[in-house]
N, C-alpha and C positions, 0 to 999 in steps of 0.2 A: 868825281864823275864815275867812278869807278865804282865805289861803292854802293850808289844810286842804282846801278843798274844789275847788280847782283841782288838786292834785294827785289827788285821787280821783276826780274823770271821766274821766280818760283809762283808767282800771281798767276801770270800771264800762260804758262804749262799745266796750270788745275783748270782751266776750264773746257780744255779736249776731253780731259777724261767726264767730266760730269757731264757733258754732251755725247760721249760717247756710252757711258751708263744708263741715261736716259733713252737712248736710242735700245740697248739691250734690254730695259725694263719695258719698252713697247711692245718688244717681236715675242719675250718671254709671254707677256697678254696675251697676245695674239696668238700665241701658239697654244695657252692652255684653253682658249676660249673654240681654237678649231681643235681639240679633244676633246671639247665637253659639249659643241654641235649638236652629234650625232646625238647624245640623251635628253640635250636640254629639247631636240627635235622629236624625239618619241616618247620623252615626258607632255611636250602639247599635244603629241596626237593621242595618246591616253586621254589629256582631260578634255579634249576634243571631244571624242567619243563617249567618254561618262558624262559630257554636257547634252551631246544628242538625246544618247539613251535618257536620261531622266527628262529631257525634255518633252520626247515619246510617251513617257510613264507617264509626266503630270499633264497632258495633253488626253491620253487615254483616260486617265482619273477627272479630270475635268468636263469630261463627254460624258461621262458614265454616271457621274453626278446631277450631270444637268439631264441624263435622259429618265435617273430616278424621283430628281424631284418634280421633274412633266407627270412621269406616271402616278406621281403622288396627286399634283394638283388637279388633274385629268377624274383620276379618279374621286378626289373631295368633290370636285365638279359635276361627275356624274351622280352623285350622292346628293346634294343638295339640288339639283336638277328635276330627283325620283322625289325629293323632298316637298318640292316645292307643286309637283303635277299631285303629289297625294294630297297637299293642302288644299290648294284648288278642288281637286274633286269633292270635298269636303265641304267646303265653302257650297259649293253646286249643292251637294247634297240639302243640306242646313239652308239654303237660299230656298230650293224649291218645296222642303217641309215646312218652311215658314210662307210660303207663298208668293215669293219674289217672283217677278216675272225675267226669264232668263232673256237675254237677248244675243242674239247671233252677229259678231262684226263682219258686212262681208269685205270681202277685196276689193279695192279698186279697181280697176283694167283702164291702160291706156285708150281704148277705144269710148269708155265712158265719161272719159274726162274730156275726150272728142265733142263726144255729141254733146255733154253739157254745156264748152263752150258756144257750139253752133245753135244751140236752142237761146245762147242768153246774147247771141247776135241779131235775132232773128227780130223786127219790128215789135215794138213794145206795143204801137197804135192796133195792131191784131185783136191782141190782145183784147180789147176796150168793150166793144161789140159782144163778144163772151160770158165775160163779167157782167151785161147790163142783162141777157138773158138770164145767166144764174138765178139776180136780182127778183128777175121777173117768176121763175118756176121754185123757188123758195116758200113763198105765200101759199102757193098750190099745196105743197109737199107739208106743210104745217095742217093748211082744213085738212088733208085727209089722215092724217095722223090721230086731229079732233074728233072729227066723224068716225073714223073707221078703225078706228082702235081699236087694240084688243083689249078687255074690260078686266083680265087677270093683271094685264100690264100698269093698269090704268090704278087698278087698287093697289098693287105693289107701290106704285108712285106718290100714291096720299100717306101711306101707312108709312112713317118714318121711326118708328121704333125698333132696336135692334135688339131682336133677342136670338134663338134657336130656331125659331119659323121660319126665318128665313133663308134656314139654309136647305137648298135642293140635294140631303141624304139620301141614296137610293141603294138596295142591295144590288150588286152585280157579280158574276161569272166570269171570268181571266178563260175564255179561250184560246189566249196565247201569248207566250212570253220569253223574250229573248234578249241578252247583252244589249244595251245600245252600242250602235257602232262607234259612235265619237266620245263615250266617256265609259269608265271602266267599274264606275261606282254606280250608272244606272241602268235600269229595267226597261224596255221598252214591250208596252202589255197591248194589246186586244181584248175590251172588257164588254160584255154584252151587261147593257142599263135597263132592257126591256124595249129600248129603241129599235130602227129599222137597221140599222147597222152599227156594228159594236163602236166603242172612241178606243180613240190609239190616248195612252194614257203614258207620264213617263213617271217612274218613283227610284229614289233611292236608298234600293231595300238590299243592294247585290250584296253585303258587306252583313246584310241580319236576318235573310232568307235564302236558303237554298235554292237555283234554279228550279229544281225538281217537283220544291213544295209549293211555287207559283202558278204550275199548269191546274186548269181547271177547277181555282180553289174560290168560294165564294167569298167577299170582302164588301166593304159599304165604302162609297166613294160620294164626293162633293162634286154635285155636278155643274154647278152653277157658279163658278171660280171662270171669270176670264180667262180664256184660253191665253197658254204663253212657249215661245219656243223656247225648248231647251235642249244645245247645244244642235240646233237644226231643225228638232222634232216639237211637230207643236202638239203640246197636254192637253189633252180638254177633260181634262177629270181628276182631280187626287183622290188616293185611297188613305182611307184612314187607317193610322195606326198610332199604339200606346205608345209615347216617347220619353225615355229616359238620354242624359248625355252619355251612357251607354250603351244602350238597349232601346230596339223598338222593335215590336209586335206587330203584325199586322189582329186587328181587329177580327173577330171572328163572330158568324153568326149561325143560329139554326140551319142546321141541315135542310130541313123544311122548306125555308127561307128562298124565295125566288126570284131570279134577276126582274128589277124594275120597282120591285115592292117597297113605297116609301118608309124612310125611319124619322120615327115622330118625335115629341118631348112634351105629353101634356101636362098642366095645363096653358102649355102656351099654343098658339092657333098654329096648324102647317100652312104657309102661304109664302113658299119661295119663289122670291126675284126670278124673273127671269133669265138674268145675269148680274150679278153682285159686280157694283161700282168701284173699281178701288178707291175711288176719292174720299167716299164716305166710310170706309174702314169695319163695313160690316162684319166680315171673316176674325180681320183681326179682334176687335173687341169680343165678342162672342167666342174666341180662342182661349181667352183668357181665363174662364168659368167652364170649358169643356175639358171633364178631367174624371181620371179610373177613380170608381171607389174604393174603400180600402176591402169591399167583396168582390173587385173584381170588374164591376158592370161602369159599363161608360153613362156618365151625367152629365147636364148642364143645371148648375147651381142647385145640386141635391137630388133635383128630379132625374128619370132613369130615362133613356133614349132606347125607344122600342120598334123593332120591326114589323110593320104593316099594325101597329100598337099590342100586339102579343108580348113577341120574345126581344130579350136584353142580348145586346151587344157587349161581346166579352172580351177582357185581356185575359192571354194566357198564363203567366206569372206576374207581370208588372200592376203593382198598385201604387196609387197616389201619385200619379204623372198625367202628364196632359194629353188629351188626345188629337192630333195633328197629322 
Protein backbone atom coordinates (compact mmCIF):
# COMPACT_ATOMS: atom_id res chain seq x y z
CA UNK A 1 0.00 0.00 0.00
CA UNK A 2 2.65 1.83 0.41
CA UNK A 3 4.20 1.89 -2.39
CA UNK A 4 1.00 2.57 -4.48
CA UNK A 5 0.80 5.70 -3.10
CA UNK A 6 4.26 7.09 -3.47
CA UNK A 7 3.94 6.70 -6.94
CA UNK A 8 0.69 8.62 -7.25
CA UNK A 9 1.88 11.92 -5.73
CA UNK A 10 4.06 12.81 -7.96
CA UNK A 11 0.67 12.71 -10.63
CA UNK A 12 -1.46 14.36 -8.45
CA UNK A 13 1.46 17.57 -7.48
CA UNK A 14 1.96 18.31 -11.58
CA UNK A 15 -1.18 19.45 -12.22
CA UNK A 16 -1.10 22.88 -9.84
CA UNK A 17 1.68 23.72 -11.58
CA UNK A 18 0.30 23.46 -15.26
CA UNK A 19 -2.86 25.34 -13.94
CA UNK A 20 -0.81 27.59 -12.50
CA UNK A 21 1.34 28.21 -15.87
CA UNK A 22 -1.67 28.44 -17.66
CA UNK A 23 -3.08 31.06 -15.56
CA UNK A 24 0.67 33.03 -15.97
CA UNK A 25 0.37 32.43 -19.84
CA UNK A 26 -2.95 34.34 -19.75
CA UNK A 27 -2.07 37.57 -17.70
CA UNK A 28 1.50 37.44 -19.82
CA UNK A 29 -1.33 37.91 -23.10
CA UNK A 30 -3.03 40.05 -21.38
CA UNK A 31 -0.50 42.17 -20.51
CA UNK A 32 1.29 42.35 -23.84
CA UNK A 33 -1.85 42.92 -25.59
CA UNK A 34 -2.67 46.32 -23.07
CA UNK A 35 1.08 47.31 -24.46
CA UNK A 36 0.34 47.05 -27.72
CA UNK A 37 -3.48 48.94 -27.27
CA UNK A 38 -2.37 52.13 -27.55
CA UNK A 39 -0.66 51.36 -31.43
CA UNK A 40 -2.79 48.79 -32.45
CA UNK A 41 -5.41 51.89 -31.59
CA UNK A 42 -3.58 54.63 -33.51
CA UNK A 43 -2.50 52.22 -36.25
CA UNK A 44 -6.78 52.08 -36.96
CA UNK A 45 -7.07 55.66 -36.47
CA UNK A 46 -4.32 55.98 -39.30
CA UNK A 47 -6.21 53.78 -41.55
CA UNK A 48 -9.23 55.22 -40.51
CA UNK A 49 -8.39 58.42 -41.88
CA UNK A 50 -6.43 57.19 -45.12
CA UNK A 51 -9.94 55.36 -45.56
CA UNK A 52 -11.77 58.89 -45.31
CA UNK A 53 -9.41 60.79 -47.17
CA UNK A 54 -9.32 58.47 -50.34
CA UNK A 55 -12.75 58.09 -49.96
CA UNK A 56 -12.97 62.06 -50.34
CA UNK A 57 -10.57 61.78 -53.24
CA UNK A 58 -12.60 59.07 -55.18
CA UNK A 59 -15.75 60.73 -54.41
CA UNK A 60 -14.31 64.21 -55.79
CA UNK A 61 -12.79 62.27 -58.86
CA UNK A 62 -16.03 60.58 -59.40
CA UNK A 63 -18.07 64.13 -59.49
CA UNK A 64 -15.43 65.60 -61.60
CA UNK A 65 -15.88 62.77 -64.09
CA UNK A 66 -19.37 62.82 -64.22
CA UNK A 67 -19.44 66.70 -64.53
CA UNK A 68 -16.79 66.24 -67.61
CA UNK A 69 -18.57 63.86 -69.33
CA UNK A 70 -22.21 65.97 -69.02
CA UNK A 71 -20.18 68.74 -70.45
CA UNK A 72 -19.13 66.41 -73.11
CA UNK A 73 -22.42 65.10 -73.97
CA UNK A 74 -24.18 68.54 -73.49
CA UNK A 75 -21.99 69.75 -75.80
CA UNK A 76 -22.15 66.75 -78.75
CA UNK A 77 -25.82 67.61 -77.99
CA UNK A 78 -25.65 71.12 -78.75
CA UNK A 79 -23.68 70.20 -81.80
CA UNK A 80 -25.94 67.87 -83.39
CA UNK A 81 -28.89 70.12 -82.32
CA UNK A 82 -27.06 73.20 -84.69
CA UNK A 83 -26.74 70.20 -87.00
CA UNK A 84 -29.91 69.20 -87.30
CA UNK A 85 -31.73 73.04 -87.45
CA UNK A 86 -29.00 73.70 -90.35
CA UNK A 87 -30.49 70.49 -92.16
CA UNK A 88 -33.92 71.55 -91.83
CA UNK A 89 -33.18 74.94 -93.07
CA UNK A 90 -31.97 73.28 -96.00
CA UNK A 91 -34.47 70.97 -96.57
CA UNK A 92 -36.83 74.43 -96.42
CA UNK A 93 -34.57 75.72 -98.73
CA UNK A 94 -34.52 72.79 -101.49
CA UNK A 95 -38.42 72.27 -100.58
CA UNK A 96 -39.49 75.84 -101.58
CA UNK A 97 -36.96 75.88 -104.84
CA UNK A 98 -38.51 72.92 -105.78
CA UNK A 99 -41.91 74.20 -105.09
CA UNK A 100 -43.19 72.28 -102.17
CA UNK A 101 -45.82 73.97 -100.58
CA UNK A 102 -44.54 74.70 -96.87
CA UNK A 103 -46.92 74.21 -94.21
CA UNK A 104 -47.17 75.95 -90.80
CA UNK A 105 -48.15 73.28 -87.67
CA UNK A 106 -49.95 75.51 -85.31
CA UNK A 107 -50.64 74.78 -81.54
CA UNK A 108 -53.19 73.49 -80.02
CA UNK A 109 -54.64 75.62 -77.07
CA UNK A 110 -56.78 74.14 -74.44
CA UNK A 111 -59.59 76.48 -75.15
CA UNK A 112 -59.77 75.00 -78.87
CA UNK A 113 -59.99 71.73 -77.94
CA UNK A 114 -62.99 73.28 -75.75
CA UNK A 115 -65.01 74.66 -78.22
CA UNK A 116 -64.39 71.71 -80.50
CA UNK A 117 -65.87 69.53 -78.26
CA UNK A 118 -68.84 71.98 -77.63
CA UNK A 119 -69.36 72.42 -81.41
CA UNK A 120 -69.43 68.35 -81.87
CA UNK A 121 -72.14 68.44 -78.97
CA UNK A 122 -74.10 70.65 -80.38
CA UNK A 123 -77.44 68.84 -82.44
CA UNK A 124 -76.31 67.23 -85.52
CA UNK A 125 -80.39 67.85 -86.88
CA UNK A 126 -79.14 71.79 -87.20
CA UNK A 127 -77.13 70.92 -89.19
CA UNK A 128 -79.62 69.34 -92.05
CA UNK A 129 -81.56 72.50 -93.02
CA UNK A 130 -77.82 73.97 -94.09
CA UNK A 131 -76.67 71.52 -96.03
CA UNK A 132 -80.13 71.31 -98.13
CA UNK A 133 -79.61 75.14 -98.87
CA UNK A 134 -75.92 74.71 -99.84
CA UNK A 135 -77.59 72.06 -102.14
CA UNK A 136 -79.87 74.47 -103.37
CA UNK A 137 -77.18 77.64 -104.07
CA UNK A 138 -74.60 75.17 -105.78
CA UNK A 139 -76.40 75.06 -109.19
CA UNK A 140 -76.71 78.91 -108.99
CA UNK A 141 -72.76 79.25 -108.38
CA UNK A 142 -72.07 76.73 -111.42
CA UNK A 143 -74.57 78.85 -114.30
CA UNK A 144 -72.76 81.81 -113.42
CA UNK A 145 -69.54 80.54 -113.50
CA UNK A 146 -70.89 79.20 -117.23
CA UNK A 147 -72.13 82.43 -118.13
CA UNK A 148 -69.93 84.84 -116.66
CA UNK A 149 -66.65 83.57 -116.89
CA UNK A 150 -63.85 84.89 -117.67
CA UNK A 151 -62.87 83.84 -121.29
CA UNK A 152 -58.88 84.00 -120.47
CA UNK A 153 -59.80 81.31 -117.72
CA UNK A 154 -62.08 79.46 -119.86
CA UNK A 155 -59.23 78.95 -122.61
CA UNK A 156 -56.66 78.15 -120.16
CA UNK A 157 -59.16 75.23 -119.18
CA UNK A 158 -59.42 73.60 -122.82
CA UNK A 159 -55.80 74.09 -123.53
CA UNK A 160 -54.17 71.14 -121.62
CA UNK A 161 -50.94 71.11 -123.03
CA UNK A 162 -47.92 71.79 -120.95
CA UNK A 163 -45.31 73.68 -122.27
CA UNK A 164 -43.47 77.32 -121.15
CA UNK A 165 -46.86 79.38 -121.97
CA UNK A 166 -47.94 78.56 -119.38
CA UNK A 167 -46.03 79.84 -117.22
CA UNK A 168 -46.99 83.59 -115.77
CA UNK A 169 -42.91 84.97 -116.11
CA UNK A 170 -42.93 88.59 -115.30
CA UNK A 171 -39.91 90.97 -114.66
CA UNK A 172 -39.97 92.49 -111.24
CA UNK A 173 -38.14 95.13 -108.79
CA UNK A 174 -37.26 93.88 -104.85
CA UNK A 175 -38.19 97.12 -103.12
CA UNK A 176 -37.45 95.28 -100.18
CA UNK A 177 -35.75 92.78 -98.41
CA UNK A 178 -35.01 91.47 -95.17
CA UNK A 179 -34.01 88.16 -92.88
CA UNK A 180 -37.05 86.17 -92.39
CA UNK A 181 -37.92 86.28 -88.87
CA UNK A 182 -38.44 82.39 -88.39
CA UNK A 183 -35.92 80.85 -90.53
CA UNK A 184 -32.24 81.91 -90.97
CA UNK A 185 -31.70 80.59 -94.39
CA UNK A 186 -34.58 82.81 -95.92
CA UNK A 187 -35.41 86.24 -97.55
CA UNK A 188 -38.45 87.73 -97.06
CA UNK A 189 -38.92 90.34 -100.38
CA UNK A 190 -41.41 93.06 -101.37
CA UNK A 191 -41.34 92.54 -105.35
CA UNK A 192 -43.21 95.15 -107.54
CA UNK A 193 -44.76 92.71 -110.72
CA UNK A 194 -46.31 95.75 -112.30
CA UNK A 195 -49.39 95.15 -110.05
CA UNK A 196 -51.29 97.59 -107.64
CA UNK A 197 -49.21 96.40 -104.86
CA UNK A 198 -45.93 94.55 -104.73
CA UNK A 199 -46.24 90.29 -103.35
CA UNK A 200 -44.38 89.57 -100.40
CA UNK A 201 -42.28 86.73 -101.92
CA UNK A 202 -40.15 84.29 -99.69
CA UNK A 203 -36.59 82.78 -101.33
CA UNK A 204 -33.73 81.03 -100.18
CA UNK A 205 -31.05 82.97 -101.36
CA UNK A 206 -29.61 84.19 -97.58
CA UNK A 207 -26.65 81.62 -97.97
CA UNK A 208 -25.83 82.65 -102.20
CA UNK A 209 -26.90 86.50 -102.03
CA UNK A 210 -25.69 89.21 -100.04
CA UNK A 211 -28.36 91.15 -98.26
CA UNK A 212 -27.19 94.23 -99.77
CA UNK A 213 -27.15 92.85 -103.50
CA UNK A 214 -31.25 92.19 -102.96
CA UNK A 215 -32.43 95.74 -102.34
CA UNK A 216 -33.84 97.17 -105.47
CA UNK A 217 -32.32 94.55 -107.85
CA UNK A 218 -34.41 93.59 -111.00
CA UNK A 219 -35.17 89.57 -111.11
CA UNK A 220 -38.10 87.50 -113.10
CA UNK A 221 -40.35 85.58 -110.87
CA UNK A 222 -43.33 82.92 -111.43
CA UNK A 223 -46.20 84.34 -110.60
CA UNK A 224 -48.74 82.01 -111.01
CA UNK A 225 -47.39 79.15 -108.55
CA UNK A 226 -49.88 78.67 -105.76
CA UNK A 227 -49.39 80.75 -103.15
CA UNK A 228 -47.78 78.64 -100.00
CA UNK A 229 -46.91 79.53 -96.39
CA UNK A 230 -43.41 79.31 -95.43
CA UNK A 231 -42.59 79.00 -92.16
CA UNK A 232 -45.69 81.50 -91.35
CA UNK A 233 -45.25 83.76 -94.42
CA UNK A 234 -47.22 83.19 -97.26
CA UNK A 235 -45.11 83.41 -101.05
CA UNK A 236 -47.03 84.48 -103.85
CA UNK A 237 -44.14 84.54 -106.34
CA UNK A 238 -40.81 82.72 -106.82
CA UNK A 239 -37.85 84.19 -108.29
CA UNK A 240 -35.98 82.67 -110.56
CA UNK A 241 -32.64 81.60 -110.38
CA UNK A 242 -29.62 79.29 -112.16
CA UNK A 243 -29.30 76.20 -109.81
CA UNK A 244 -26.43 74.17 -109.09
CA UNK A 245 -26.13 71.71 -105.60
CA UNK A 246 -23.68 74.35 -105.06
CA UNK A 247 -24.51 77.44 -106.42
CA UNK A 248 -27.45 79.59 -107.35
CA UNK A 249 -27.68 82.89 -109.15
CA UNK A 250 -30.33 84.75 -109.25
CA UNK A 251 -31.32 85.31 -112.86
CA UNK A 252 -30.55 88.69 -114.17
CA UNK A 253 -32.01 90.79 -116.79
CA UNK A 254 -31.72 94.09 -118.88
CA UNK A 255 -31.35 97.19 -117.24
CA UNK A 256 -33.99 98.46 -119.47
CA UNK A 257 -36.22 95.87 -118.51
CA UNK A 258 -39.35 96.97 -116.37
CA UNK A 259 -41.38 95.49 -113.66
CA UNK A 260 -44.50 93.69 -115.02
CA UNK A 261 -42.95 93.08 -118.60
CA UNK A 262 -43.82 89.60 -119.64
CA UNK A 263 -40.97 86.91 -120.50
CA UNK A 264 -41.84 84.83 -123.42
CA UNK A 265 -40.33 81.47 -125.13
CA UNK A 266 -41.47 81.63 -128.91
CA UNK A 267 -42.42 79.63 -130.75
CA UNK A 268 -44.70 78.50 -128.10
CA UNK A 269 -47.92 80.83 -127.47
CA UNK A 270 -47.88 83.02 -123.79
CA UNK A 271 -51.21 82.05 -122.32
CA UNK A 272 -50.55 81.61 -118.55
CA UNK A 273 -52.95 79.73 -116.09
CA UNK A 274 -54.34 81.90 -114.10
CA UNK A 275 -53.02 79.70 -111.28
CA UNK A 276 -51.17 76.54 -112.10
CA UNK A 277 -52.97 73.35 -110.50
CA UNK A 278 -50.60 71.46 -108.54
CA UNK A 279 -52.41 68.32 -109.52
CA UNK A 280 -51.58 68.50 -112.85
CA UNK A 281 -47.87 69.16 -112.43
CA UNK A 282 -47.53 71.80 -114.80
CA UNK A 283 -44.43 73.73 -113.03
CA UNK A 284 -42.92 70.60 -112.33
CA UNK A 285 -42.79 69.07 -115.85
CA UNK A 286 -41.93 72.20 -117.65
CA UNK A 287 -38.88 72.37 -114.90
CA UNK A 288 -37.51 69.68 -116.29
CA UNK A 289 -36.37 71.30 -119.92
CA UNK A 290 -35.94 74.98 -118.29
CA UNK A 291 -32.23 75.07 -118.27
CA UNK A 292 -28.82 77.87 -118.73
CA UNK A 293 -27.14 77.33 -121.90
CA UNK A 294 -23.85 76.62 -122.18
CA UNK A 295 -23.79 80.86 -123.32
CA UNK A 296 -25.25 81.55 -120.44
CA UNK A 297 -29.04 82.58 -121.48
CA UNK A 298 -31.97 80.69 -119.86
CA UNK A 299 -34.11 78.18 -122.40
CA UNK A 300 -36.72 75.93 -122.56
CA UNK A 301 -35.97 72.98 -124.80
CA UNK A 302 -33.22 75.03 -126.89
CA UNK A 303 -35.44 77.96 -127.57
CA UNK A 304 -34.28 81.29 -125.64
CA UNK A 305 -36.79 82.98 -123.01
CA UNK A 306 -36.98 86.72 -123.74
CA UNK A 307 -38.10 89.69 -121.95
CA UNK A 308 -41.19 91.70 -123.30
CA UNK A 309 -39.52 89.17 -126.63
CA UNK A 310 -36.33 91.42 -127.04
CA UNK A 311 -33.74 90.78 -124.34
CA UNK A 312 -32.35 87.20 -122.84
CA UNK A 313 -32.32 86.35 -119.45
CA UNK A 314 -28.90 85.75 -117.98
CA UNK A 315 -26.90 83.45 -115.58
CA UNK A 316 -24.02 85.11 -114.18
CA UNK A 317 -21.26 82.37 -114.14
CA UNK A 318 -23.42 79.12 -113.86
CA UNK A 319 -23.89 77.10 -117.25
CA UNK A 320 -25.79 73.98 -117.94
CA UNK A 321 -28.01 73.95 -114.73
CA UNK A 322 -31.54 74.19 -114.46
CA UNK A 323 -33.41 77.16 -113.77
CA UNK A 324 -35.64 77.17 -110.66
Amino acid sequence: MEIRSKTETPKESGKPQKKAAAQNGAVDKMALAARNFPNLAKNQQVIDQLFNANKARIEQARQLFVSQKLAELKKANDSLEKEVAELKEKLVVAEVTGGVKQISVPKVEQSAIASKEQRTKEPIAAAAPQKSQEAKVQPEKKEKKATGGDKAAAATASDETIDIGRLDLRVGRIIHCEKHPDADALYLEKIDVGEAEPRTVVSGLVKHVPLDQMQNRLVVVMCNLKPAKMRGVESKAMVMCASSPEKVEIMEVDPSAKPGMSVVCPPFVHRPDAQLNPKKKVWETVAEDLLVSPEGIATWKGHPLLVDGKTHLVAPTLRNVHVK
